[in-house]
Legacy VTK file of the C-alpha trace (Angstrom):
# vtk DataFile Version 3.0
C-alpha trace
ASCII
DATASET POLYDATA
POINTS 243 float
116.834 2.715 128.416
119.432 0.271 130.217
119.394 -0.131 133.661
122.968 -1.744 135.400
122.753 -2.748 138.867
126.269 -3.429 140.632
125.618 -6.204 143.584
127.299 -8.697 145.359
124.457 -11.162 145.648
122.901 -11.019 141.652
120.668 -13.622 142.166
118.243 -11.684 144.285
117.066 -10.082 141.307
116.221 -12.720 138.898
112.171 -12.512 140.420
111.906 -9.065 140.003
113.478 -8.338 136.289
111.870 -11.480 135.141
108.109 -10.977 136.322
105.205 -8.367 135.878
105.743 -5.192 134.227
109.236 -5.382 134.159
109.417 -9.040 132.130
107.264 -6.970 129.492
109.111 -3.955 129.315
112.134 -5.372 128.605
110.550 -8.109 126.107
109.078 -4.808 124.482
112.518 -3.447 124.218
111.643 -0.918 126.401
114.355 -0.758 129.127
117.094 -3.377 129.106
118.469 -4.829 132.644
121.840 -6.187 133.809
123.224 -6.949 136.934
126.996 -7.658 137.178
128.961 -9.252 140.111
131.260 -6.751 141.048
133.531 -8.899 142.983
134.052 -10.549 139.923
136.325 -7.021 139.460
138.379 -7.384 141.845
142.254 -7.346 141.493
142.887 -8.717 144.986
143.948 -12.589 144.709
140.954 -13.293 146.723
138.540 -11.582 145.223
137.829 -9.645 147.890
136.345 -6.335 147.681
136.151 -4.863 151.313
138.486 -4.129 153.800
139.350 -2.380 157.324
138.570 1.215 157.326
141.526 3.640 158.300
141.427 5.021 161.987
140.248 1.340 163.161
136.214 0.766 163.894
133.890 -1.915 163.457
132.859 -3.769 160.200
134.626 -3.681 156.978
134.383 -1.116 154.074
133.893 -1.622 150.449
137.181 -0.951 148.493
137.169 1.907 145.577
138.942 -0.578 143.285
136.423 -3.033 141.989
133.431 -0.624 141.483
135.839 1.893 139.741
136.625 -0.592 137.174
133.192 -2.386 137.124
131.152 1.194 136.779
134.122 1.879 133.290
133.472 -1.819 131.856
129.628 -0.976 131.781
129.220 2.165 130.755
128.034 2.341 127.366
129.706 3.870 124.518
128.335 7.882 124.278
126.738 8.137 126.940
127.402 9.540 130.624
125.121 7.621 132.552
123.809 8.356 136.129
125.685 6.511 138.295
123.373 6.268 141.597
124.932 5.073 145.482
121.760 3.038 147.496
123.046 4.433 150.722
121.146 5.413 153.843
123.014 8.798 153.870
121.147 9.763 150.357
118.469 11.908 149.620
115.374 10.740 150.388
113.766 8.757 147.106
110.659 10.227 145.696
108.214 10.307 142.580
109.931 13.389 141.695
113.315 12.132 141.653
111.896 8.752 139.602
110.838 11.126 136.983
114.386 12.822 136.652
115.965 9.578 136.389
113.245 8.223 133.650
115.209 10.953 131.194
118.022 9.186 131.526
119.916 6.700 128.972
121.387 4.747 131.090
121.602 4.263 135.041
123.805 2.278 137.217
122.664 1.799 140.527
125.240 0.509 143.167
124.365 -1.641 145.867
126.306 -1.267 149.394
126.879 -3.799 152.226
129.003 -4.236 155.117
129.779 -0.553 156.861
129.523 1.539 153.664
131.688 2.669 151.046
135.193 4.259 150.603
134.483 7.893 150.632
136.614 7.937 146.906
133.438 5.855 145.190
131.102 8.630 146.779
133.256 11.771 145.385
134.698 10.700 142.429
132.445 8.009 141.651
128.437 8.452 142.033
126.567 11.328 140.241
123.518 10.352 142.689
123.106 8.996 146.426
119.136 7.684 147.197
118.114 6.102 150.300
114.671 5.047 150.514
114.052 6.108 154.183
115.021 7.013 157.471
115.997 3.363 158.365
119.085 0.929 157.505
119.064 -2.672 155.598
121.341 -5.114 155.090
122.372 -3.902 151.433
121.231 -1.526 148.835
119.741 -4.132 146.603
116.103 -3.702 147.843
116.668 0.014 147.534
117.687 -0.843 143.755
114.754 -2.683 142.926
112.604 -0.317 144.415
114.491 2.043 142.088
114.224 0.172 139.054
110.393 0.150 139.236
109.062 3.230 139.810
111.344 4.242 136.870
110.749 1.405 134.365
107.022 2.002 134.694
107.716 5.859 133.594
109.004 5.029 130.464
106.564 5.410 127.631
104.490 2.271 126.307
105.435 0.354 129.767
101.952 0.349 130.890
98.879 -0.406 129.408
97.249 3.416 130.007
99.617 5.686 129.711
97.566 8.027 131.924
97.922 5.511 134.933
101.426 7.018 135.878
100.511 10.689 135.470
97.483 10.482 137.875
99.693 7.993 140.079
99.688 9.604 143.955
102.432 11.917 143.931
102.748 12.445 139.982
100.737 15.280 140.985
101.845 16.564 144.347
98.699 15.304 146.168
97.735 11.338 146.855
95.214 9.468 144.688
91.831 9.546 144.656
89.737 6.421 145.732
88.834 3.821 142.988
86.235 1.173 143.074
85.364 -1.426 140.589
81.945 -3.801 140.524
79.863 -4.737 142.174
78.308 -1.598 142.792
77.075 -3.023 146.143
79.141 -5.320 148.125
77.768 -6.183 151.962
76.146 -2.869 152.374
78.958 -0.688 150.687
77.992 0.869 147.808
79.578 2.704 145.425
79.306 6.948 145.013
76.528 7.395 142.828
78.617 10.326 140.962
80.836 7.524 139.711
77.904 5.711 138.288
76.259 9.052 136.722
78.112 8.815 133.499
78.559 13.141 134.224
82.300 12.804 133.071
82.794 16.756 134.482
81.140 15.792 137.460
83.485 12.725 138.219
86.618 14.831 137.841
85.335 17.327 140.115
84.562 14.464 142.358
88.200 12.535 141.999
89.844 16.147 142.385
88.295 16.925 145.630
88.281 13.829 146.779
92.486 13.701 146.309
92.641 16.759 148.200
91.146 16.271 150.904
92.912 12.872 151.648
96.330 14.364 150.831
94.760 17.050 153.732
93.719 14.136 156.082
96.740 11.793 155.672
99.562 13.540 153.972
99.180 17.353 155.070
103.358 17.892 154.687
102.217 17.523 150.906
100.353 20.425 150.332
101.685 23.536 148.954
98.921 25.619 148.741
100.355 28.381 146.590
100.936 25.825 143.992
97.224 24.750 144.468
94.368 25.391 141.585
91.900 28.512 142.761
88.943 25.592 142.938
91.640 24.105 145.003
91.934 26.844 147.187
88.339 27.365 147.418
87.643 23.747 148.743
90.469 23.508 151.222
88.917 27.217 152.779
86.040 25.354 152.761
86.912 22.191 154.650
88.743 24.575 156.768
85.684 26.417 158.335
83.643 22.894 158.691
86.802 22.083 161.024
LINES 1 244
243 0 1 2 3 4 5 6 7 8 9 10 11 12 13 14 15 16 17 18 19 20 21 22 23 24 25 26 27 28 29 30 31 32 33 34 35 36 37 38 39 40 41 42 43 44 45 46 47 48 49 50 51 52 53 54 55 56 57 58 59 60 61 62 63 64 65 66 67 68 69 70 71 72 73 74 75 76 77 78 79 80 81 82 83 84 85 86 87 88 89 90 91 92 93 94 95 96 97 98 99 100 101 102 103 104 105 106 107 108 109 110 111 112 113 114 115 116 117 118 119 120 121 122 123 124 125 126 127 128 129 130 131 132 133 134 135 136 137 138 139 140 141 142 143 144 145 146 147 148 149 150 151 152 153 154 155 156 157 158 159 160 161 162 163 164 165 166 167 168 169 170 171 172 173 174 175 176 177 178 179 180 181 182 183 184 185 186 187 188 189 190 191 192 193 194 195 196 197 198 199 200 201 202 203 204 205 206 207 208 209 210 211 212 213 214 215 216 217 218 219 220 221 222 223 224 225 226 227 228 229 230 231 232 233 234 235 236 237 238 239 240 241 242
């Protein structure tokens, strides 16, 4: 997989392609990352790549030209790759959506600044638009790293268990169920004995009620029951007349 980010300010993402689980994946030949300068595109004598928006307003907009031509000098021969706006008017980024863009061959994520982008990039441009929240930042390079991530560590042979991302909180619809590690007792807290039991049925029944019942206590706009297991079903009636 290639990954192309599109930012003014490359250097921000040096640390984060070039450390952890990223460094390895890409020295695996996993995934493959490049960032390009966009303003380096830019026809104007300049080298600018904003201007004022139409109808007057405050701030300046991003111009269509540069990231038109940048976006055709990257794409990759064969390929029609998913060309995804980090805006805060996107659809709200999720585990689901990482796993749709994990399919993909090759992604170019586009980061915004100043008061947004022509509305010609948007339409005629970007196949995607993601914001990572109800909130606004200074540019969409966070948003693309954030990106980047949870999709890099999707791909197969990234991690070191390749279960680790399927039982991930949200792979699954419902959040994670606690882990612990040694020492079995630490300052009075111990661990569940079912854990220690060595019962392997027992300990799934254990981790699968116990990520129910905290997607119940702390993420309840999770839940679909009808897509719940009948055990499932059973526990959460259960819980339900204890309430």
């Amino acid at each position: 997989m290639r990954i192309d980010v599109l930012s003014l300010f490359p250097e921000m993402f040096q640390g984060v392609f070039g450390s952890s689980i990223l460094k390895s994946a890409a020295e695996k030949g996993l995934i493959s990352f490049h960032v390009t300068d966009f303003r380096t595109f830019s026809t104007n004598k300049h080298h600018r790549v904003d201007d004022y928006p139409y109808g007057g307003g405050a701030g300046m907009v991003l111009t269509p030209q540069p990231i038109f031509d940048a976006v055709q000098a990257i794409k990759q021969p064969d390929t029609k790759p998913r060309v995804v706006m980090l805006c805060p008017q996107g659809e709200p980024y999720n585990q689901k959506k990482a796993e749709e863009l994990a399919q993909e061959d090759q992604l170019i994520l586009i980061c915004g600044h100043y008061e947004g982008f022509d509305e010609r990039i948007r339409t005629h441009l970007v196949t995607d638009e993601i914001s990572l929240g109800d909130y606004v930042l200074t540019g969409g390079e966070l948003g693309a790293m954030v990106v980047a991530d949870s999709v890099t560590r999707l791909l197969p042979g990234v991690l070191g268990n390749e279960e680790s991302a399927i039982s991930d909180s949200f792979s699954t619809g419902l959040l994670e169920h606690p882990q612990y590690t040694r020492p079995a007792s630490y300052n009075g807290m111990d661990v569940p004995d079912v854990l220690m039991s060595g019962h392997h049925k027992q300990i799934e029944e254990w981790r699968a009620k116990q990520s129910l019942k905290r997607t119940v206590e702390r993420r309840p706009d999770l839940l679909n029951e009808s897509s719940l297991t009948k055990q499932q079903q059973t526990w959460l009636k259960e819980w339900k007349k204890d309430v």
